[in-house]
N, C-alpha and C positions, 0 to 999 in steps of 0.2 A: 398162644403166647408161652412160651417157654418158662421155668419156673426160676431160672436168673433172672429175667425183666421182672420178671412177679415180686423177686424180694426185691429188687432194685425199687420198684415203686412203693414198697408199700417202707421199706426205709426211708427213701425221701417227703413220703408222703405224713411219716409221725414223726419228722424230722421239721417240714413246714408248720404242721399242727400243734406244737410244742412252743414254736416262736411265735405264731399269729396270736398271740395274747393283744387284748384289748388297747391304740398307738397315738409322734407329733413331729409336724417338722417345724424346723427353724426359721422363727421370721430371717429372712435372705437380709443379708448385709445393704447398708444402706451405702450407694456412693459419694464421694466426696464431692462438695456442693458447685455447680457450673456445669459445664458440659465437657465431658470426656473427650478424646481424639479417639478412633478405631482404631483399635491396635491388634497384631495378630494374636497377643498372647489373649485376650478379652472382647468378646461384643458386648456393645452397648446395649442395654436393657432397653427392652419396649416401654412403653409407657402404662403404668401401673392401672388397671379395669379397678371402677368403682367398684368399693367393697361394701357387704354391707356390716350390720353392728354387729359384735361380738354376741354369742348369746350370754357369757358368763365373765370370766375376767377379760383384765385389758389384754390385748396383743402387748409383749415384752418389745420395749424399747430397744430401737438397735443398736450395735455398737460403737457405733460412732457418735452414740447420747451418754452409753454406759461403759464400767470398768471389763474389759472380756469374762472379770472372773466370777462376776452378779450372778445371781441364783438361775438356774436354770430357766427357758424361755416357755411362757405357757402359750395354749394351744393359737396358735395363728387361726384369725376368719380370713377364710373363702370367699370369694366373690360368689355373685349370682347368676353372671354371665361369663363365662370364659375370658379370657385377657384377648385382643385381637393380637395375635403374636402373628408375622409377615408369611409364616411358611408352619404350620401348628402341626403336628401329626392328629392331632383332637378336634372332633366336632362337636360330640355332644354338646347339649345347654349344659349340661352338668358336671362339665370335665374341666371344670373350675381349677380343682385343688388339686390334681394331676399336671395341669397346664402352669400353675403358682411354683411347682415342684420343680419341671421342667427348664423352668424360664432359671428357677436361680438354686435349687436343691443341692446338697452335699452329695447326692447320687447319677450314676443315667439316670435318664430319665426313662419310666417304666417302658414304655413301647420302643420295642430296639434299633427302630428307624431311625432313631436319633440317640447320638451313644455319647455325648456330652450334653448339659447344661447350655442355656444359654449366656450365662453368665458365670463365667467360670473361678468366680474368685471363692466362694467356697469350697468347692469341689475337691474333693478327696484326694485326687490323683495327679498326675501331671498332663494335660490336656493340650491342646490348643483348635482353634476353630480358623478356619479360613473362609471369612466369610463372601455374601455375594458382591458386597460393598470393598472387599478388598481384590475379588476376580476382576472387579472395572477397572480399577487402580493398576494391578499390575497385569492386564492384556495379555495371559503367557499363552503363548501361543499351544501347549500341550500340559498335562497334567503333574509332570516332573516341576515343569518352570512353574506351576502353582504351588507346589511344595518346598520350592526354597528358603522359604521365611520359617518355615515349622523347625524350632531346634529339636535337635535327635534325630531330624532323616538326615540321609545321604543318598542320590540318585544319580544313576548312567546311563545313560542314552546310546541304544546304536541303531534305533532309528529315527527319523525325523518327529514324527508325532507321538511319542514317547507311549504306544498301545505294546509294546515288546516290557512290557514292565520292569523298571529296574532301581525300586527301592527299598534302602535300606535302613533299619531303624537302630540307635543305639549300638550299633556293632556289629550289627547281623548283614550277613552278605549280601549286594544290592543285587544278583541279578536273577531275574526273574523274579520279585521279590518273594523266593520259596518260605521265609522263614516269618515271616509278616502277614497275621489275618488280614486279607484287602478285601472290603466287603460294600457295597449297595443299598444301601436303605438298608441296614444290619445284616444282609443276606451277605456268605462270602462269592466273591468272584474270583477267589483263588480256583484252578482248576477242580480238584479236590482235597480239602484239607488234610484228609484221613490216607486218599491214596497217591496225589501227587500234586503238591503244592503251587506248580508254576503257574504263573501268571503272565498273560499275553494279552489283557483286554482291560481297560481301565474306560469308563463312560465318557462322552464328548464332555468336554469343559463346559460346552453353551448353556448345558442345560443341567449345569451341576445349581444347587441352593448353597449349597459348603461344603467344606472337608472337615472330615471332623479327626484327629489324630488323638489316642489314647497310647500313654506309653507307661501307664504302668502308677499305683497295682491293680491287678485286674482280674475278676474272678467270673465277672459277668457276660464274657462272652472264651471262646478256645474253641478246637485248640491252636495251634499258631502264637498263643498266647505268652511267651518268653519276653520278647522284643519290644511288640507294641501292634497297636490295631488302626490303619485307615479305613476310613469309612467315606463314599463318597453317596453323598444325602442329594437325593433328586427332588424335583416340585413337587407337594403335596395337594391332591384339589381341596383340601378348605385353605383357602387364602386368596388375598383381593384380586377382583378379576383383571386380567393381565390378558392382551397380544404381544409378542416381541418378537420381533426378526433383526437380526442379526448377518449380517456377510461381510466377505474379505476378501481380497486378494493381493498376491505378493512373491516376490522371488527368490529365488534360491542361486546361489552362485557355485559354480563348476560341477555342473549333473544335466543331464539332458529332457529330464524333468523340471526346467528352471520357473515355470512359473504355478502357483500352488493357489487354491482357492478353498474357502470353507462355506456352507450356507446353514441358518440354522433358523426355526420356524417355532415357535412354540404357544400355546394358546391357552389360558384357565380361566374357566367360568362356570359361577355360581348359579343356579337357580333354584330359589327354597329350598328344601334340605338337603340338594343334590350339589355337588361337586366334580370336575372333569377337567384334565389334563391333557392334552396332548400336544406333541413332542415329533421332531424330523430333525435332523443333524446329519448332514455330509461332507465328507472332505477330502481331497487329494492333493499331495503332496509331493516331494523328493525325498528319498532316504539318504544315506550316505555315502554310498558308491553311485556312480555315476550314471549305471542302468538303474537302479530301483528306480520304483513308483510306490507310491502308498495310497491307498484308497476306502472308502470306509460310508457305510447310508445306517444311522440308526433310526429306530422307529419305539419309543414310547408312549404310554400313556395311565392312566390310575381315572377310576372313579370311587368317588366317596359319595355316602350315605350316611346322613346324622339326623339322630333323636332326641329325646331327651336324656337318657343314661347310657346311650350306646351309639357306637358310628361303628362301621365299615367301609377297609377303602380295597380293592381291588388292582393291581396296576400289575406290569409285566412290558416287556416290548421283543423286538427283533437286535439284532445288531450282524451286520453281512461284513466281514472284511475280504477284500481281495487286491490283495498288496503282492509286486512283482520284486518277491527276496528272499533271501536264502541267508543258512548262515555258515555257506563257505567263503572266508574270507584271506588276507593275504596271508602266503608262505614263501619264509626267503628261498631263493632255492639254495641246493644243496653246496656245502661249500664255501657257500656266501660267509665272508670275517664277522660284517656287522647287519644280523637283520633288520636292527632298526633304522638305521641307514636306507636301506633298499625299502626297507615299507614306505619312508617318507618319499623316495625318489618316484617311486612308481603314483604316488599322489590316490586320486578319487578312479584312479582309470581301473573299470575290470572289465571293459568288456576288450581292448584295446591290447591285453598283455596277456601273460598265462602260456601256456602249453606245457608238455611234460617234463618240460625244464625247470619248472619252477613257477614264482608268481601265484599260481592257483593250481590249484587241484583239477588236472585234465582244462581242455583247449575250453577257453571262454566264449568262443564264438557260439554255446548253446549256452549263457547263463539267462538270457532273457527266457530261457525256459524255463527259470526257477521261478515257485510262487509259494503265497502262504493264502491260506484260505481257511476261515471261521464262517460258522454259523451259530449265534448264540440266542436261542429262548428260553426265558425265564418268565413266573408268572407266580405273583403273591397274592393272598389273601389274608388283610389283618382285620381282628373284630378287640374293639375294645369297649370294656363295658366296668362304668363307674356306678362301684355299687354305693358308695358314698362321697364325700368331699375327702376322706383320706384312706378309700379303699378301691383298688381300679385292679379290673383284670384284663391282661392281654392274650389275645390269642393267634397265631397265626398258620399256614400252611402255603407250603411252599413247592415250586420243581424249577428245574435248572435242567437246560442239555446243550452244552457245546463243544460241536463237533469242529478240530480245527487238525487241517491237514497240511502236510510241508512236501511240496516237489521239487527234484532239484537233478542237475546233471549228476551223474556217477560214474559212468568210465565210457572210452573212448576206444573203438577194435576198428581201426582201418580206418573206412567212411561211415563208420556206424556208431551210433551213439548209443548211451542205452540211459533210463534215466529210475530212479527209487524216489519211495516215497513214506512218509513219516505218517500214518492216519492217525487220530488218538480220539476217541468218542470218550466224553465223561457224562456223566447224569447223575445227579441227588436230586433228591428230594426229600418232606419231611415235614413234620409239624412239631409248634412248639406252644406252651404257655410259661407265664410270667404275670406274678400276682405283687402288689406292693401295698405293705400296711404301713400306711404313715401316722405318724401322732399316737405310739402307743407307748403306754410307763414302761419305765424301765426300773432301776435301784434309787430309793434315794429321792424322790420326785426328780429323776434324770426320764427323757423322752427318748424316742427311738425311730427312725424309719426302719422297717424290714422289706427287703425284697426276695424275693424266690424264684426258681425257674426249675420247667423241664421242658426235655427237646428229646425226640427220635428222629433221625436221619439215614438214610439207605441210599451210600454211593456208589456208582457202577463204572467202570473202566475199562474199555476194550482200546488195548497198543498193537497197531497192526505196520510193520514195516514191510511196505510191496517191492516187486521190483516191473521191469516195463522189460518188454523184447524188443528187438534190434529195431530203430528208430522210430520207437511207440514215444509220443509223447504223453503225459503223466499231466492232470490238472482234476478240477475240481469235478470236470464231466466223465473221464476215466482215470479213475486212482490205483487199475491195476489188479493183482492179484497178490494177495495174500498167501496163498497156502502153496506157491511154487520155489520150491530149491533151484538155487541158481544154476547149481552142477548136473539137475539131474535135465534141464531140458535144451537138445542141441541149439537152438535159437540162440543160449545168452551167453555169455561169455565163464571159462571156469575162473572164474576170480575165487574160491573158494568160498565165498560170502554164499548167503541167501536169505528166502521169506520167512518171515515168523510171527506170530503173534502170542501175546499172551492178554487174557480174560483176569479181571481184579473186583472185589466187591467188597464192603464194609458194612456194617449193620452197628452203629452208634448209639450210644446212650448217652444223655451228660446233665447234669443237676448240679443247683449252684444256689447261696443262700449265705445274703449279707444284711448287717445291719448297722445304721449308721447312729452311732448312741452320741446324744448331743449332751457333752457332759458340761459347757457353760453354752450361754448364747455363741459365744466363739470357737473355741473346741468342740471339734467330733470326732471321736475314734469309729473306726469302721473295721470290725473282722468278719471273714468271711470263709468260705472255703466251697469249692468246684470239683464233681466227681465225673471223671472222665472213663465211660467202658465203652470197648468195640472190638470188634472181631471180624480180620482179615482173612479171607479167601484167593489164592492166586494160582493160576492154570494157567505154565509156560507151554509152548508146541514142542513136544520132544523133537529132539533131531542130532545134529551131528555135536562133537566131544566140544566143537571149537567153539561154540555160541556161547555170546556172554551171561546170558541169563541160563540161570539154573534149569532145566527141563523138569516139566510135571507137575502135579500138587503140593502147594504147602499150604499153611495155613498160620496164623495168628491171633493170640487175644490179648490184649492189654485192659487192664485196670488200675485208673491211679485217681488216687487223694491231695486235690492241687492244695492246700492252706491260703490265707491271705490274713494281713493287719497293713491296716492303713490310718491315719490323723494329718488333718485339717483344724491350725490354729490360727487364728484372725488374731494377732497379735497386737495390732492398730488399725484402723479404719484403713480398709483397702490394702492390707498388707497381710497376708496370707503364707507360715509355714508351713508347709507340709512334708507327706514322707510315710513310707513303710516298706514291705515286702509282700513279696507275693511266690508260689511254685508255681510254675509255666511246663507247656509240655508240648512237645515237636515233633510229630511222629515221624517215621522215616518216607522216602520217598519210594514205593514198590517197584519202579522198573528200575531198579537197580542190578546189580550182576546178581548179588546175596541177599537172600530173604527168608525169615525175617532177619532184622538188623533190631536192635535197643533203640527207643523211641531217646528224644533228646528229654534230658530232666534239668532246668535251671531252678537256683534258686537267686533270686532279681530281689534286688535292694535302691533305694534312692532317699534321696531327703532335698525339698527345692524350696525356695521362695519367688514370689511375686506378690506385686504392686503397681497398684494404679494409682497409690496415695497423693503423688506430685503431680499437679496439675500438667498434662500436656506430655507426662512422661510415666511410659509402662516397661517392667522387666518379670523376666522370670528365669530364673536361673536354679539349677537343680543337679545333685553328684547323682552319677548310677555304677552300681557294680550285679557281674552278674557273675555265676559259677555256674559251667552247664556239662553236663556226662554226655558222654556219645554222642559228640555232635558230629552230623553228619556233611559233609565237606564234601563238595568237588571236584577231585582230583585223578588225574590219568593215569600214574603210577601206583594209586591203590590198591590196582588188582594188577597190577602189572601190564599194564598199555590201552593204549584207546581212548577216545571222548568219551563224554557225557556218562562216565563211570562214576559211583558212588561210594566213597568210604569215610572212616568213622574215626577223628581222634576221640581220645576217650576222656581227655578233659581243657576243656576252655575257659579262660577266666577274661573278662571284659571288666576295664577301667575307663569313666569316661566323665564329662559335666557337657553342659550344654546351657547357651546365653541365648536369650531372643532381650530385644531392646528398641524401645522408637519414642522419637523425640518429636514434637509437634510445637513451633514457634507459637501460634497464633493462639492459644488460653494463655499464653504472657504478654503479647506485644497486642492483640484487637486488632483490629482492620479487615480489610477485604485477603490480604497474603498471608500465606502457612508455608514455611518452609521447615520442610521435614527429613528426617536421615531413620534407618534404623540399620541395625547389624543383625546378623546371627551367627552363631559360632559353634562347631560340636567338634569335641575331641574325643574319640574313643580307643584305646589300648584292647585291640581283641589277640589273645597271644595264647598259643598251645600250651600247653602247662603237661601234659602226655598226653604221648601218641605217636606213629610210625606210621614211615611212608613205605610201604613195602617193607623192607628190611632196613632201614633207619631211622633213628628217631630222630624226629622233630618238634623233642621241648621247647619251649622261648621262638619259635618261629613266629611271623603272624599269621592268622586266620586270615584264607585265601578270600578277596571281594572285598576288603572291609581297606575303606581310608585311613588312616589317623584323624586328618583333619579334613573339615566342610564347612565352606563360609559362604555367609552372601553377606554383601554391603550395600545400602543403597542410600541415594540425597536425592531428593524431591521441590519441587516448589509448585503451587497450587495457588489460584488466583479466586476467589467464591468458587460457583459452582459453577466455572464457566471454564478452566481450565486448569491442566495439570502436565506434568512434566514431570521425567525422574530417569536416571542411570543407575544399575546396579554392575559391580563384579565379583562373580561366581567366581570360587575355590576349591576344586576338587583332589586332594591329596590323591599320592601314589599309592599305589596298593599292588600288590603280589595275586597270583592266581595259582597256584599251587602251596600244597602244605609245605615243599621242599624250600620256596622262596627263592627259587632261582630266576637269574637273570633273563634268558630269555633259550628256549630247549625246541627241536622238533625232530621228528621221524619222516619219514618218505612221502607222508601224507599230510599230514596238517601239523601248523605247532599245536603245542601239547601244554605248554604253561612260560610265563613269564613276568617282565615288574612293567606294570603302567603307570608311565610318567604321571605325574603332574600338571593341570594346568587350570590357567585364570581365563577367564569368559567375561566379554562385556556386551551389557544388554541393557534397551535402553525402550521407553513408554511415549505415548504423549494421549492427553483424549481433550480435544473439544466438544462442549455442549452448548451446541447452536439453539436449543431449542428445552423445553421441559421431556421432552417429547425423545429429542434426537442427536444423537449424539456421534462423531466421528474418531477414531483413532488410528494410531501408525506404530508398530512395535516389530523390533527387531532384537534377535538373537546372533550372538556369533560376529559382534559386528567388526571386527577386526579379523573373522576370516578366518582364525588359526584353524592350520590342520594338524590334529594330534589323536595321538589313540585313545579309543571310547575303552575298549577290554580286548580281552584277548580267550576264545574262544573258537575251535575250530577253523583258525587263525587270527591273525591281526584286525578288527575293525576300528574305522575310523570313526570322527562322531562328526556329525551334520556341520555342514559348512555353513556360510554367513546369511539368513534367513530374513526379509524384510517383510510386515505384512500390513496391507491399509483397510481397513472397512468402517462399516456404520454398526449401529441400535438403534433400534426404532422401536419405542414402548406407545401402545395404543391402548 
C-alpha cells in the first residue's frame, strides 16, 4: 500500500475516533392523528414493534404533545425485536435501534441499500420515495414514467423502454443521465462514475421495492454528487414471504414491432434464519423508429443470513440486452430550407428512406443491421453487525462488469457495405465500511447521531472502436477488430477514418463523516464533510494526426474536500423546514478528445418545506441554486466538429424550485370513494455565466439538455380496494443541445445541434382487484399519438409513439 493511502487512512481514521465519543437519536415525529393518504413526497409508517421499558428516564414526548423549542429529547428505548418493516435491509434480533433509525431517522439509514428514511418528514435533506404502493397506482410502463411524480427530475426518452437512460435532476443535463449518481441497492449503475458516467441500463420496474431520489445535501454518498442521487432499491430476503408473477401485453402504433410483451416471476422465502429472493424479468418491445426492437431477460437474486447481532445478505444477478438500435438518426438533406419540416414529413420511417441524398447517413436498407448489446454482472456482499441498540457497523464488497457494445452501418462502396462498432468494457469493483454512533452528547445536554464511512474502489475501462471488411456484418458474435487502420488494409474503403482503442483505469479513495446534532426535539443541524482522492491512468493507440483523442499516456490525480451543512426544523406537527448546502464534484468524462480536463466543482444550496399536517393533503416545495466550474458539456463545435465530443464552460449557475402536491378526498368526505389529483412542477434556469464555443463566447446561453420547465398533472378516482382510475399530462419544455443555442445546424454527415420543441403527453392507468390475491390493469402512454422530437443527437430522434399495455398480478 502506498504511503498516500497510509496517511489517508490513518487521517480519516483519528478523524472518526475523535467524533465516536460516547451517543442519541430523536424520538421520530409523531403523525397527525387518522390515517394518512400515500403520497409521493412521504411513506406511510409501519406499524410501531412493541417496545420495551425505558431503563432510566422517560422517552421525550413528541412534538406534536410539546412546544418544538422544549429541552432537548432523551435517549429513545429500543425494541427487543426489530419492527417488521415490508422490505428491511436488517435481520438481526438485535437490529432494533438501527431498524427505529431507518424507518424515521434525520439520516440514511446506515446500510446504503437504502439511502432514505422511511419516513421522510424529519430527514435532513430534500428526498422523496416512490414507493411499491405507488408503482401499482401508476402501471408506468418503464422507469422514466415512474419518475414523473419526483420534483427535481426531468427525463427523455428515445427509446421505448426507457433502459437508454435519460435523467435529469435539478438542471443537470438529461441524457444519458452523466451527471446523476444512478445506483442499485446503493451500488452505482452509472457506467463508471470516476471514468465515464453514462448510463444505458436502469433495473426492470417489476421487481423494483422503490426509488429512492436524494437531491441534495449530500455527503454520504459521490461522486456524481452535484445534482442529486437515484437509487433503485430491489427486494430484500428478510421480508414476508411473497410469489408474484406478473405479465402484459400491449401495442404500439406505427413501428413494425407493434405488439410488445413483458413477464416477470419473482419469489421470497423465509426459512429460520435464512432468507432468499429470486427474480426473472423479460421484455420486448418497439422503440421509436419503425425497425427497432427492444429486448431485455434479467435474472436476480440475494440470500440472507440472520443472528442475533449480525445478518449477511448476498445478492447480484445477470441482465442480457439485445435490442435492434442505433443511434443514427434523421438528417435533413442538404439544402433542405426547414429541417424540421422534413424530420416531421418523413414520420417513424427509417428503414423506407435515406440514401446519400439525405434522410440518413448511407442507404437504410442495412439499418436492421444495427444493434446494441449489454451484458451486465454485478454481485454484493453486505455484513452488518449491531454492536448495540445505537451502535451498528456496515460492511460491504462489491464487482460490477458491463460489457455493452453498438453496431451499426457505416459506409456504403458500390454493393458493398461495410459496418463499425462501438465496444466499451467497464468493471469496478471494491469495498466499503460505514459505522453509525447514535445517541451520543453533544454541548449543552444536546444529543448527536454520527455516521462515517470509507470506500476503496478500482475502475477499469477498455474503448475499443472496430471496423468490419467488405460485407462482414458486426454483432455480438463478431465485434471485429480493433487494432486495423482503415487505410492501411486494401479490403476497406479509404475513408480516412480508422480502429482505435484506448485503455483507462482509476484507483479511488473517498471518506465522509456527518453528524446529525439534535438541538430541540424538532431541530437538527447536520454538518458534514466527503474526501474524494483518485488517480487516472489513460493509454490512447497512437496513430495518425487526425484522431480525436489524444495518442499515448497521460495520467491524472484529483483530491478534493466536499464540505456540507444541512437543518431540519419540525416547525409544527408534520410540517418540516428544511435546507443547507453542500460542495459536489463531477469528474470529467475520459474518452473525451482532451485529457485531463478540471473535474466539475458546485457549490448547491436550497431551503424547502413540507407537510403532511392537513389531513388528506401533502406538499413539498423547495428553491435550489447551484454555481458549478468547468462544467463539462456536450458540444460538437468544442473542439471544432464532430459527435459525441466533449468540452468545458467554465462557469454555470442554476436557478430553480420545485412543487410535488396530492390531494386525497376520502380523510374529508368517508365512504367507500377517493378522488384524488396531484401535480408536480420543476423549473430550472441552467445558463452559462462563461464560457466559449470554439472562438465565441457563450455567456447567458442555456446549458445544452436541460428544460426550463417539467410538469406532470394527474386526477384520479379510486373506489376501496377494488378499483382505480386516473389520467395524467406530461410537460416536457424545450431545450437547446449545443452551447451555441442555435436553431437547428448540420454538416454532410449528421446534424450536429439544435432547439427541441416542446411538448404535452397524455397517459392514462386503470387497475382492477378482482381478488386479494389478483389483480388486472390497462395503461397507456402517448395516447394521443403525437409525433415530436425526443433530442437531437447524431440526428433527429423521435420519441415512442402511442403505447397500450393490459396485464395481471398474481400474489401467492
Amino acid at each position: 500500500m502506498s504511503l498516500k493511502v497510509h496517511l489517508k487512512l490513518t487521517v480519516m481514521a483519528g478523524a472518526i475516533g475523535l467524533l465516536a465519543s460516547p451517543v442519541s437519536a430523536q424520538t421520530a415525529a409523531a403523525p397527525a392523528d387518522g390515517d394518512l393518504p400515500e403520497v409521493e413526497v412521504i411513506q406511510k409508517k409501519a406499524p410501531a414493534a412493541k417496545k420495551k421499558a425505558p431503563p432510566a428516564a422517560k422517552a421525550a414526548p413528541s412534538p406534536a404533545q410539546q412546544p418544538p423549542m422544549a429541552a432537548p429529547a432523551a435517549a429513545p428505548d429500543y425494541p427487543d425485536q426489530a419492527p417488521e418493516l415490508a422490505n428491511s435491509p436488517y435481520g438481526a434480533a438485535a437490529s432494533g435501534g438501527a431498524q427505529v433509525r431507518a424507518e424515521s431517522g434525520p439520516l440514511s439509514p446506515i446500510d446504503a441499500r437504502q439511502t432514505l428514511p422511511d419516513d421522510l418528514q424529519n430527514y435532513v435533506g430534500a428526498g422523496t420515495r416512490v414507493t411499491s404502493e405507488n408503482l401499482d397506482e401508476q402501471r408506468p410502463l418503464n422507469n422514466h414514467d415512474a419518475l414523473v411524480n419526483v420534483p427535481g427530475i426531468m427525463t427523455v426518452s428515445d427509446d421505448g423502454m426507457g433502459r437508454h437512460s435519460g435523467i435529469g435532476v435539478r438542471g443537470s443535463p438529461m441524457r444519458r443521465s452523466r451527471k446523476v449518481l444512478v445506483m442499485e441497492d446503493g451500488l452505482p449503475i452509472n457506467f463508471s462514475p470516476y471514468l465515464d458516467a453514462s448510463t444505458h441500463y436502469t433495473p426492470p420496474t417489476e421487481r423494483l421495492e422503490s426509488i429512492e431520489v436524494m437531491r441534495g445535501p449530500i455527503v454520504n454518498y459521490g461522486p456524481l454528487n452535484n445534482h442529486g442521487v437515484v437509487n433503485f432499491r430491489n427486494l430484500s430476503p428478510f421480508g414476508a414471504n411473497e410469489t408474484v408473477i406478473k405479465a402484459g401485453i400491449g401495442h404500439t402504433w406505427d413501428v413494425n414491432k407493434d405488439v410488445n410483451n413483458f413477464r416477470h416471476v419473482h419469489t421470497r422465502q423465509n426459512v429460520g434464519q435464512a432468507g432468499v429472493v429470486v427474480s426473472y424479468s423479460g421484455a420486448e418491445g418497439a422503440g421509436s423508429w419503425d425497425n427497432e426492437v427492444l429486448r431485455y431477460n434479467d435474472f436476480y437474486g440475494a440470500i440472507g443470513l440472520k443472528g442475533t447481532t449480525q445478518d449477511f445478505t448476498i445478492s447480484g444477478g445477470y441482465f442480457r440486452q439485445r435490442d435492434r438500435y442505433d443511434e443514427i438518426n434523421f438528417v435533413p438533406p442538404e439544402g433542405v430550407a426547414n429541417g424540421y419540416a422534413e424530420f416531421y414529413r418523413n414520420g417513424r420511417n427509417k428503414l423506407g428512406t435515406g440514401g446519400d441524398d439525405g434522410g440518413f447517413e448511407g442507404s437504410q436498407r442495412y439499418a436492421n443491421l444495427s444493434s446494441y448489446n449489454a451484458d451486465y454482472w454485478r454481485i454484493v456482499g453486505t455484513h452488518n453487525f449491531y454492536i448495540d441498540d445505537s451502535t451498528t457497523l456496515t460492511t460491504r464488497g462489491y464487482y460490477s462488469d458491463h460489457e455493452r457494445n453498438r453496431f451499426y452501418f457505416n459506409e456504403e462502396d458500390g454493393d458493398d457495405f461495410f459496418m463499425r462498432g462501438r465496444e466499451r468494457q467497464y468493471r469496478f469493483y471494491g469495498v466499503e465500511s460505514r459505522i453509525e454512533f447514535a445517541d451520543r452528547p453533544f454541548l449543552a445536554g444536546m444529543r448527536q447521531d454520527i455516521q462515517a464511512g470509507i470506500r476503496f474502489e478500482r475502475h477499469e475501462f477498455t474503448n475499443c472502436n472496430t471496423v468490419g471488411q467488405a460485407n462482414e456484418k458486426l454483432d455480438s458474435g463478431n465485434s471485429g477488430r480493433c487494432d486495423i487502420f482503415l487505410n492501411s488494409d486494401p479490403d476497406l474503403p479509404d475513408n480516412g477514418d480508422r480502429s482505435r482503442r484506448a485503455d483507462m483505469d482509476a484507483n479511488s479513495f473517498a471518506a465522509f463523516v456527518q453528524t446529525a446534532i439534535h438541538v430541540t426535539p424538532g431541530l437538527t443541524v447536520t454538518p458534514g464533510v466527503r474526501f474524494e482522492s483518485y488517480d487516472i491512468d489513460r493509454w490512447t493507440q497512437p496513430d495518425r494526426a487526425e484522431a480525436p483523442q489524444q495518442p499515448g499516456f497521460s495520467s491524472s490525480s484529483t483530491d478534493e474536500v466536499l464540505p456540507m451543512i444541512a437543518a431540519a426544523w419540525e416547525v409544527m406537527p408534520r410540517t418540516t423546514i428544511y435546507g443547507g448546502y453542500h460542495r459536489g464534484l463531477t469528474p470529467q468524462i475520459t474518452r473525451g478528445p482532451a485529457f485531463p480536463l478540471p473535474d466539475e466543482i458546485g457549490d448547491n444550496f436550497q431551503v424547502g418545506v413540507r407537510s403532511t399536517a392537513i389531513r388528506g393533503f401533502a406538499f413539498d416545495l423547495a428553491y435550489f441554486h447551484s454555481d458549478i466550474e468547468n462544467y463539462q458539456v456536450k458540444s460538437p463545435t468544442t473542439t471544432g466538429g464532430g459527435n459525441n465530443i466533449y468540452g468545458t464552460a467554465d462557469e454555470v449557475e442554476i436557478d430553480g424550485f420545485e412543487v410535488a402536491a396530492r390531494f386525497d378526498s376520502k380523510p374529508w368526505t368517508g365512504g367507500p370513494w377517493n378522488l384524488f389529483g396531484e401535480a408536480v412542477y420543476t423549473y430550472a434556469d441552467s445558463v452559462i455565466t462563461k464560457g466559449f464555443d470554439g472562438t465565441d463566447d457563450v455567456a447567458g446561453n442555456r446549458v445544452p439538455e436541460v428544460p426550463r420547465h417539467f410538469a406532470n398533472l394527474t386526477v384520479g378516482v379510486a373506489y376501496k380496494r377494488l378499483w382505480d382510475a386516473s389520467v395524467s399530462w406530461t410537460y416536457r419544455g424545450g431545450f437547446y443541445t449545443d452551447m451555441a443555442n442555435g436553431e437547428l445546424e448540420w454538416d454532410d454527415e449528421e446534424v450536429e445541434a439544435g432547439f427541441v420543441p416542446d411538448i404535452w403527453l397524455l397517459s392514462a392507468r386503470s387497475n382492477v382487484y378482482l381478488t386479494d390475491n389478483l389483480s388486472l390493469f390497462v395503461s397507456g402512454t402517448n395516447l394521443t399519438n403525437e409525433f415530436y422530437l425526443s433530442d437531437i443527437d447524431e440526428g433527429m430522434k423521435p420519441g415512442a409513439a402511442r403505447t397500450v399495455m393490459g396485464g395481471f398480478t398474481y400474489k401467492f
